[in-house]
C-alpha positions as CSV (number, residue, x, y, z in Angstrom):
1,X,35.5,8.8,15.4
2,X,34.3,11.8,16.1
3,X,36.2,14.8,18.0
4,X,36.4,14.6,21.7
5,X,34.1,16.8,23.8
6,X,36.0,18.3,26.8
7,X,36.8,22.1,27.1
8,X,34.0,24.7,26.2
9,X,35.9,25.6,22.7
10,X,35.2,21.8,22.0
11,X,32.0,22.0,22.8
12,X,31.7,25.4,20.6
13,X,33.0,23.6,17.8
14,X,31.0,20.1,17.7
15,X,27.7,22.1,18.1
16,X,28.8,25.5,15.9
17,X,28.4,24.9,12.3
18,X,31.3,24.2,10.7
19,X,31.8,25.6,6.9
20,X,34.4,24.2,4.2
21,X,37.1,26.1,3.5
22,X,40.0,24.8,1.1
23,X,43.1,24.6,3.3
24,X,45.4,27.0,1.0
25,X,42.5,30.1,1.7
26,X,43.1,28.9,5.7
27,X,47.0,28.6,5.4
28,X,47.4,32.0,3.4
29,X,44.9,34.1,6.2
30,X,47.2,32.4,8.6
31,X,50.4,34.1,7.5
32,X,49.3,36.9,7.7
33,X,48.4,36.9,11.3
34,X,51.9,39.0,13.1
35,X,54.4,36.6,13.8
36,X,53.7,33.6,11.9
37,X,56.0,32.4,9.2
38,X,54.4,29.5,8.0
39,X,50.9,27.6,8.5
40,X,49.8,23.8,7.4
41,X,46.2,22.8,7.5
42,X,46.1,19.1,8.4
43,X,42.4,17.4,8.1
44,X,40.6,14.1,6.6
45,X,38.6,14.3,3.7
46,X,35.3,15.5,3.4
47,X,35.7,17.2,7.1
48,X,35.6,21.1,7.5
49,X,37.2,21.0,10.9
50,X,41.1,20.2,10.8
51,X,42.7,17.8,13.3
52,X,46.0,19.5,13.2
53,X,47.2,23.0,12.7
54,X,51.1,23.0,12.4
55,X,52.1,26.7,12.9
56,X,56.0,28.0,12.6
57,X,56.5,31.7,14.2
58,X,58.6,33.9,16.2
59,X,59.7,33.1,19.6
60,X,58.2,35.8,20.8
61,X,54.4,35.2,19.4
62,X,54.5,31.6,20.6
63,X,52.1,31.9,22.9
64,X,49.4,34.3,20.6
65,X,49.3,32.6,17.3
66,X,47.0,30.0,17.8
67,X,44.5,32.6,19.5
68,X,45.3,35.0,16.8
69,X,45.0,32.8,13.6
70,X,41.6,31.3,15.3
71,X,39.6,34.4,15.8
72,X,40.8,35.0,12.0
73,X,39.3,32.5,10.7
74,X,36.2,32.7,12.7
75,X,35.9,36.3,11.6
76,X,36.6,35.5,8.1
77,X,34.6,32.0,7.6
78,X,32.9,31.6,10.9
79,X,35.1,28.8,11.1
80,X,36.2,27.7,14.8
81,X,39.3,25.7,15.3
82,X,39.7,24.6,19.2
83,X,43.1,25.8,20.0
84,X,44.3,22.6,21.8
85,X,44.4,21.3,17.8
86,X,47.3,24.0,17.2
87,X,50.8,23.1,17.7
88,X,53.3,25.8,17.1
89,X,57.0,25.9,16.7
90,X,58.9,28.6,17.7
91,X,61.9,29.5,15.7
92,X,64.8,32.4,17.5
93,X,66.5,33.8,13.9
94,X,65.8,33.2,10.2
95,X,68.5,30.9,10.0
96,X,65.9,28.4,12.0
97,X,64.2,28.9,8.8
98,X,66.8,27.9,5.9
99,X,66.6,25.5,4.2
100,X,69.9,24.2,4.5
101,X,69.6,24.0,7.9
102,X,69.1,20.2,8.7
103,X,68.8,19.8,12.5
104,X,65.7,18.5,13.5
105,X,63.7,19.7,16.3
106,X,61.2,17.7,18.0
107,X,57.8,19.6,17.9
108,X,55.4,16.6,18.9
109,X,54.9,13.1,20.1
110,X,51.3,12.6,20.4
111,X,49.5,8.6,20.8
112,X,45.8,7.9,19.7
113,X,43.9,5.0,20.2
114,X,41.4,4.4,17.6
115,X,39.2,0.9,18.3
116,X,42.0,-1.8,19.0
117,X,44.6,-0.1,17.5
118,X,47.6,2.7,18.9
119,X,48.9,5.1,16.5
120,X,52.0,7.0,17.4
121,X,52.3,10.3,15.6
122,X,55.8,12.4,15.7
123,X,56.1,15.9,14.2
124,X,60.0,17.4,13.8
125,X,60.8,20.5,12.2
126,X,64.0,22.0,10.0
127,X,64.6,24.4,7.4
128,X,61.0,26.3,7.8
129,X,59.2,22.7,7.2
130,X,57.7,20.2,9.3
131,X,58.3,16.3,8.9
132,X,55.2,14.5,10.4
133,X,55.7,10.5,10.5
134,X,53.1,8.0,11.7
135,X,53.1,3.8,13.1
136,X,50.3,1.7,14.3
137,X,50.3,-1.3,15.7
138,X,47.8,-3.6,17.9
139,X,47.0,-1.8,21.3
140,X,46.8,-5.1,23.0
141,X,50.8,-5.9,22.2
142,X,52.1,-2.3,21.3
143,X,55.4,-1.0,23.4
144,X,54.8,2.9,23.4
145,X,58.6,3.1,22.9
146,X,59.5,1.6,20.2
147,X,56.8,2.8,18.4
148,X,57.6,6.2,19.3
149,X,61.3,5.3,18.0
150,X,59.5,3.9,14.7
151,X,57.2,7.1,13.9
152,X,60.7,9.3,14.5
153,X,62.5,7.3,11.7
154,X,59.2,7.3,9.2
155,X,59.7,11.4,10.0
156,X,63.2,11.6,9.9
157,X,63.3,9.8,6.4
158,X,60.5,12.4,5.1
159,X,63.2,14.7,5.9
160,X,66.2,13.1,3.6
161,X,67.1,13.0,0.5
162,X,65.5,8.6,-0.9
163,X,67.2,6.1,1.1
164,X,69.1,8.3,3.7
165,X,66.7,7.1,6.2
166,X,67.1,4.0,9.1
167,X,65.5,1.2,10.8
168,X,65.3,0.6,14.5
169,X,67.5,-2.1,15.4
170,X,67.5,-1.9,20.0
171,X,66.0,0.2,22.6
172,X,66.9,0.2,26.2
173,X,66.2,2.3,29.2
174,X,69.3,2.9,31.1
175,X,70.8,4.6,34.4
176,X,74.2,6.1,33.8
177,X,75.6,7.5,36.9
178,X,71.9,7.6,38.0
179,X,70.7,9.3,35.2
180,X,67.8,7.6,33.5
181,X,68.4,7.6,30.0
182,X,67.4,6.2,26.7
183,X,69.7,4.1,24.2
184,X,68.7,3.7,20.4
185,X,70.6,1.5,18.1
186,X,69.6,2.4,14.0
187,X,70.8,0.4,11.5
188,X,71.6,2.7,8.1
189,X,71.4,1.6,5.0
190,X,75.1,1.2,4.4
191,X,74.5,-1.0,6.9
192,X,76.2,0.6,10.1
193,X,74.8,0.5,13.2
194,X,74.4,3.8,14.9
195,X,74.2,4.7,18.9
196,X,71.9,7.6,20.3
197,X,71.2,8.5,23.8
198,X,68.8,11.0,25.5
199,X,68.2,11.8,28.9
200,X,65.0,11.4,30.1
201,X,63.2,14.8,31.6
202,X,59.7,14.0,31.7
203,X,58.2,11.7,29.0
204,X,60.2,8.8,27.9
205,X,58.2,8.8,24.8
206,X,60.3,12.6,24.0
207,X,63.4,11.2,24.4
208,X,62.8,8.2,22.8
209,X,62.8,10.5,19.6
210,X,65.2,13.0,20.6
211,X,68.2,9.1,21.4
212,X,66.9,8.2,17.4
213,X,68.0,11.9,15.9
214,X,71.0,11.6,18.0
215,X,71.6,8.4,16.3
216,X,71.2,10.5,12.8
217,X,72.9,13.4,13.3
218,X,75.8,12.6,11.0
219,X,73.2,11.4,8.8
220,X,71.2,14.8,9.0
221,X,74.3,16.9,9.1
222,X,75.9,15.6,5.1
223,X,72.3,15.3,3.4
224,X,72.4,17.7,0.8
């Protein structure tokens, strides 16, 4: 499929040429840009044009990275990256960026639809790296939720240590007191079944991921 034509900078970049560049030289121009402490170049192969920039920076920058590292590149390689392709993280201290740090973030819950199939795609981020986990199913019978729930876990295991991961075993949507919320039940691999629950602001989709890492904080918190 090709990329979806809808903003000017789209535009730009379907009809600008669009030259190769390996993904390290992109990555390592990207660091240098004020403010950003790491960069990953996400793109199929054989295509110039990436369909995901994941960019970690200060709190403060969050808003001028993706602006920043795009005219960068365009002035470097002639490269142009729309900006609605950048998702940035913003971290408050360096301890956001240690690696022991273990709690996951939620950075990103997108859903595509490609022909007769949904593909639910969920980004967290701990420790300076992000964890990017994928699920597709049949649009015709897919449930946005669960498969929201079931891209979380495939992210969450990418984030422990072989066979720390889980499996969804329920979702619900509930009121408690009035408050809409979400329920997760995970089933580890020792076999316990373990209870999350998120309140929904907005998309139920978000806290559908944010109930399955409640569910796995213990989990998260003793992985080496």
């Amino acid at each position: 499929m090709g990329a979806r034509v809808d903003s000017p900078e789209d535009t730009f970049a379907a009809e600008h040429p669009q030259p190769f560049v390996e993904g390290e030289e992109l990555e390592r121009a990207a660091r240098r840009v004020i403010g950003v402490h790491s960069c990953r170049v996400l793109r199929r192969e054989g295509e110039a044009l990436p369909y995901r920039v994941r960019v970690v920076a200060q709190g403060a920058r969050r808003v001028s990275v993706a602006k920043d590292i795009q005219s960068a590149w365009f002035t470097l390689w002639s490269l142009y990256v729309p900006r609605r392709l950048f998702v940035v993280t913003a971290v408050r201290s360096k301890l956001d960026l240690s690696p022991e740090r273990r709690r996951l973030q939620l950075v990103q819950c997108t859903f595509t639809r490609a022909g007769a199939t949904l593909e639910a795609t969920v980004a967290l981020f701990a420790g300076g790296q992000t964890f990017e986990g994928r699920v597709a199913a049949p649009a015709v019978s897919a449930d946005p939720l669960p498969l929201a729930a079931q891209a979380a876990l495939v992210a969450v295991a990418a984030a422990l240590p072989e066979g720390r991961g889980g499996d969804l075993v329920e979702l619900r949507r509930l009121k408690v007191a009035g408050v809409r919320v979400i329920l997760c039940a995970v089933g580890d691999r020792q076999g316990q079944v373990l209870l999350g629950i998120s309140r929904v602001r907005g998309d139920e989709r978000d806290a559908v991921v944010r109930a399955v890492l409640d569910a796995l904080n213990r989990v998260l918190a003793e992985a080496p």
